[in-house]
C-alpha positions in Angstrom: 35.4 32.9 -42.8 32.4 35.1 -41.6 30.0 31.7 -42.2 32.0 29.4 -41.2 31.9 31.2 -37.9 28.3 31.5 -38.1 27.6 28.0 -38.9 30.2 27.4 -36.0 27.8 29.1 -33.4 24.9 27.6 -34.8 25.9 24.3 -34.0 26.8 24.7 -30.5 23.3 26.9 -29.7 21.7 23.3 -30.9 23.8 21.2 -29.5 23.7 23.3 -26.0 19.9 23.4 -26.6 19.4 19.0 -27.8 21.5 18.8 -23.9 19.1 20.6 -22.0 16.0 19.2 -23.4 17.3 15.7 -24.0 17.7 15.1 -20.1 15.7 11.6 -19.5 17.1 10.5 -16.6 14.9 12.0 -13.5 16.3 12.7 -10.2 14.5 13.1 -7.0 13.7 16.7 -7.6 12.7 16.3 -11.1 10.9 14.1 -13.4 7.3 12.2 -14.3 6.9 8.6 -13.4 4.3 6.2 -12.2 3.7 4.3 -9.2 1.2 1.2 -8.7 -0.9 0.1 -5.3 -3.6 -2.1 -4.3 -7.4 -0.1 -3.7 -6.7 -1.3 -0.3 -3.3 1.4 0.4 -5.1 4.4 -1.7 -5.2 6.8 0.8 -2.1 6.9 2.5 -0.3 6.4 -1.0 -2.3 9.5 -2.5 -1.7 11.5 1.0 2.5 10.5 0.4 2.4 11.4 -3.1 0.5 14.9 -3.5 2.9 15.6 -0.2 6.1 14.7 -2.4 4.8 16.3 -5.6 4.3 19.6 -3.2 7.7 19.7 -2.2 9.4 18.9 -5.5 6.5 21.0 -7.9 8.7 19.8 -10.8 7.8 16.3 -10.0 4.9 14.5 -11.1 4.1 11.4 -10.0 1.4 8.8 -11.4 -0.7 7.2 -8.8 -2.2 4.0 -10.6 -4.4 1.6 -8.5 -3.9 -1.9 -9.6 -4.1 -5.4 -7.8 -1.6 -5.9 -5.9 -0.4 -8.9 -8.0 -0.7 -7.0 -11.0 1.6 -4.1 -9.8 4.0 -6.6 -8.8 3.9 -8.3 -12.4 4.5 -4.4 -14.3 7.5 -4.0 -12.0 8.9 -7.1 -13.4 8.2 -6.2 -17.0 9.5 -2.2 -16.4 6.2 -0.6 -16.6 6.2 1.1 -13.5 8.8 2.5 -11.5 7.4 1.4 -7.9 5.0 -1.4 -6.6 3.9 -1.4 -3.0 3.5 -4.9 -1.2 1.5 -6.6 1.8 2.7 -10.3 1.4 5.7 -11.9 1.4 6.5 -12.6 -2.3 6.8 -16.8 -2.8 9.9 -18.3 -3.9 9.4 -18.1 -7.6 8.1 -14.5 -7.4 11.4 -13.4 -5.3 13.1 -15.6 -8.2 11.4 -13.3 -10.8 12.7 -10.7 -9.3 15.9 -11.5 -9.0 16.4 -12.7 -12.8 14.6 -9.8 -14.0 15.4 -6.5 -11.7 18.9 -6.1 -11.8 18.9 -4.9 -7.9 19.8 -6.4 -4.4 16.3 -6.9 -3.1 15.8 -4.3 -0.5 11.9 -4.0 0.4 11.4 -0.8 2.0 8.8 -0.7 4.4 7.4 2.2 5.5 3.9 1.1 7.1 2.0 -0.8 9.8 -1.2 -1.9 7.9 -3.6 -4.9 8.9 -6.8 -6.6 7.6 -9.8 -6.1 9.8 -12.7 -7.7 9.9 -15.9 -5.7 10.2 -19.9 -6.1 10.5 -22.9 -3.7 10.0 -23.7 -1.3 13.3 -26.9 -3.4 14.0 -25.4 -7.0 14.3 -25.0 -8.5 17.7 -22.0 -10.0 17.0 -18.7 -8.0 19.0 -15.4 -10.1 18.1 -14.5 -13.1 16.0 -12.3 -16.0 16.7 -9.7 -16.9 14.6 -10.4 -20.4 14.5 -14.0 -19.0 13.7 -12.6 -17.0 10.2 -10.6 -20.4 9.4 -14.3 -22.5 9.8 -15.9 -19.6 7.8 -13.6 -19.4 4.5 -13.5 -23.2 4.5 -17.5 -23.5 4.8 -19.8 -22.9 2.2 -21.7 -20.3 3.1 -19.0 -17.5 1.9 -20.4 -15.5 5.2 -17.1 -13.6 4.8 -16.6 -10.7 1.8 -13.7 -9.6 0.6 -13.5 -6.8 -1.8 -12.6 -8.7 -5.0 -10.6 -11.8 -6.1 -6.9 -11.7 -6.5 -6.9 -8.1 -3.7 -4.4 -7.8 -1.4 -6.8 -8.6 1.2 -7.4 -12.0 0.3 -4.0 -12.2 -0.4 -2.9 -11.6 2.4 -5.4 -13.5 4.4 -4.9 -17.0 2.5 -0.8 -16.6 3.1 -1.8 -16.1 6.9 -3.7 -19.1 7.0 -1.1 -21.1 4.9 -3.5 -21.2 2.3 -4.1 -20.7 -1.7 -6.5 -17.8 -2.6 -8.0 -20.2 -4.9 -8.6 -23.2 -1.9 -10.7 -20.5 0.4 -14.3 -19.8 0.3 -15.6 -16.3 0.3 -18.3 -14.1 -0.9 -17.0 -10.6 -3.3 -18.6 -7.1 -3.2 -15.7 -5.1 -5.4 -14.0 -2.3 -3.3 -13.0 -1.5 -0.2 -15.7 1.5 0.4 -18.6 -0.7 -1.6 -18.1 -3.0 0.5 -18.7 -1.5 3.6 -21.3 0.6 2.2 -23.4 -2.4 1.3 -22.4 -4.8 4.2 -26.1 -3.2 6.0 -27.6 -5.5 3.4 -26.1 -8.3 4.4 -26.3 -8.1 8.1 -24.7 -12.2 8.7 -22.2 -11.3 6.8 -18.9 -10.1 7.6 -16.7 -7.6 5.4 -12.6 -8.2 5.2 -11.4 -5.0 4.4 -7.9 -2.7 5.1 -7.0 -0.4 7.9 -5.8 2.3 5.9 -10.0 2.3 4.1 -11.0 3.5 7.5 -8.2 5.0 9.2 -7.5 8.2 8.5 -8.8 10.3 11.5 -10.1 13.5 10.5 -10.9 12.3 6.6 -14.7 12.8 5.8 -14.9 9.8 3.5 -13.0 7.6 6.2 -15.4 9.2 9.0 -18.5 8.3 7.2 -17.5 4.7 6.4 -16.7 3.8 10.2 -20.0 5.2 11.2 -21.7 2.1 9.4 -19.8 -0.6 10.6 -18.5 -2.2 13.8 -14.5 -3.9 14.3 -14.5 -7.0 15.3 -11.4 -7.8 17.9 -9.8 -11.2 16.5 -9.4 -13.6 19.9 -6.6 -16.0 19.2 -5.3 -18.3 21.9 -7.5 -17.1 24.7 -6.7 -13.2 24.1 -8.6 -10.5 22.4 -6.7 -8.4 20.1 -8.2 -5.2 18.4 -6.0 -4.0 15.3 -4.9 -0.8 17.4 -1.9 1.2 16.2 -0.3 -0.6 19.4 -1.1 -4.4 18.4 0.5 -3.2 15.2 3.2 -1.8 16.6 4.1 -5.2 18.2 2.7 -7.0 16.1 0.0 -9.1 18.2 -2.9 -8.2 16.1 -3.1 -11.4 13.8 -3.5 -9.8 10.8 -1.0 -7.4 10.7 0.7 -6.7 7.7 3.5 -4.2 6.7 3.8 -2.1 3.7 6.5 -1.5 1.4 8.3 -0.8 -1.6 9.4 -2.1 -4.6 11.4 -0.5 -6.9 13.1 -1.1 -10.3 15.2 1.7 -10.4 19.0 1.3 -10.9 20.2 4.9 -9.7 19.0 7.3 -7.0 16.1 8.7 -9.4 12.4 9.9 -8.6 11.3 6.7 -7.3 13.9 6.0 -5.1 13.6 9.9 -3.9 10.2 9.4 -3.2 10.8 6.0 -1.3 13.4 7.7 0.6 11.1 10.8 1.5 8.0 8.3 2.7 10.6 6.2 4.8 12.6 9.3 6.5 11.0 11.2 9.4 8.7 13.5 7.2 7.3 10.8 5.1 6.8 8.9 8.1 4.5 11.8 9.8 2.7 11.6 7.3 2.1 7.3 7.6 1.0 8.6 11.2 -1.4 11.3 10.0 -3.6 8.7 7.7 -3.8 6.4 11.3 -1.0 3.7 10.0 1.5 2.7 12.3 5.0 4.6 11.1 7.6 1.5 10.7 11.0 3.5 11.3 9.8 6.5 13.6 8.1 6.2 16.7 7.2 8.5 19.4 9.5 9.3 21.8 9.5 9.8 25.3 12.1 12.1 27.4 12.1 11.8 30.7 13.6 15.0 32.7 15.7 14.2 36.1 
């Protein structure tokens, strides 16, 4: 009788211990999992996720930069947990998504972004038409860089213009920061890079890598238009773009906790912080009587 009790509290010590370690479902305050984004988001992805991972120190999310296409492609296939997007996805993409992500498709944006284009200190040029960036990537003298083929730049770019990444013509120095760093050596040349590279006000890196170039104001129909947190806000600079999320996530787990946070007012301080334009918050103005 004696062992029969003890084997009898042996087994539920195991079985009360196998429940506790054995939890592999995550929940927003809990959990490991990884999250994929172009070069060209990197810093106001990294500033949202050590912020998250800060509040919620039993959380540890993976930060993975990836094409943007590529990010999109491991979503499908379940090996990542969140993708972030620039570009509308094309119909056989949205398809994909819908055959393979058992979800109502909800981007979440969270993030005024925008493409800018950008020359060394010395040039003499100040603004760029945007007939003149169609002439340019149809023309072969690939006088405008973009930081690698297949980035969300180009992307992004090419679906503004109604074109095919593959049907443009354009020059490649690989990364956002190369390519500004090395656009003195090229002084005809102009560099297609993202906001978010260059807009973090107070960042050091950021700080150093405006101090060696010039933004060119895109004129379209007559009027000048500098990709200003205002123009983005309104959306009147032409390359404006907005950020969101993907997810694959079936239940309210890390990734949609982290989605949440970067989309509710805290998250969205911090969009402000790195010099994006917040998409659900804005400021407010009270006028006293």
């Amino acid at each position: 009788m004696k062992n029969k009790f003890l084997y009898f509290l042996l087994f539920i010590l195991i079985f009360s211990c196998e429940k506790k370690t054995d939890k592999t479902v995550d929940d927003p305050q809990q959990g490991h999992i990884s999250i994929e984004a172009d070069e060209s988001f990197k810093s106001v992805l990294q500033a949202l996720t050590e912020s998250y991972t800060t509040l919620n120190p039993e959380t540890k999310i993976d930060l993975i930069i990836k094409k943007e296409d590529e990010g999109f492609l491991d979503l499908l296939d379940g090996k990542t947990r969140v993708a972030v997007m620039s570009r509308e996805l094309s119909p056989k993409e949205r398809a994909a998504f819908d055959s393979k992500v058992d979800l109502k498709w909800e981007p979440a944006k969270f993030a005024g972004d925008a493409v800018v284009f950008v020359v060394p200190k010395s040039s003499p040029r100040n603004s760029i038409t945007f007939e003149e960036i169609k002439k340019e990537l149809n023309s072969d003298k690939k006088d405008i860089i973009f930081d690698g083929t297949n980035s969300s730049n180009l992307n992004f770019v090419a679906q503004k213009l109604n074109k095919k990444p593959s049907e443009l013509k354009f020059s490649i120095i690989s990364g956002n920061d190369n390519l500004i760093e090395q656009l003195t050596n090229y002084p005809d040349k102009i560099g297609a890079i993202s906001l978010n590279t260059i807009s973090r006000p107070y960042g050091k890196e950021a700080e150093k890598l405006r101090g060696l170039i010039k933004i060119l104001p895109v004129v379209k129909d007559g009027k000048t238009y500098e990709p200003s947190l205002n123009n983005i806000k309104n959306m009147t600079y032409p390359f404006t773009r907005i950020l969101y999320f993907l997810t694959n996530e079936g239940y309210y787990g890390l990734g949609n906790g982290f989605i949440r946070f970067s989309c509710t007012q805290l998250g969205q301080i911090i969009v402000e912080k790195e010099g994006l334009q917040p998409y659900n918050i804005y400021k407010r103005e009270v006028q006293m009587r």
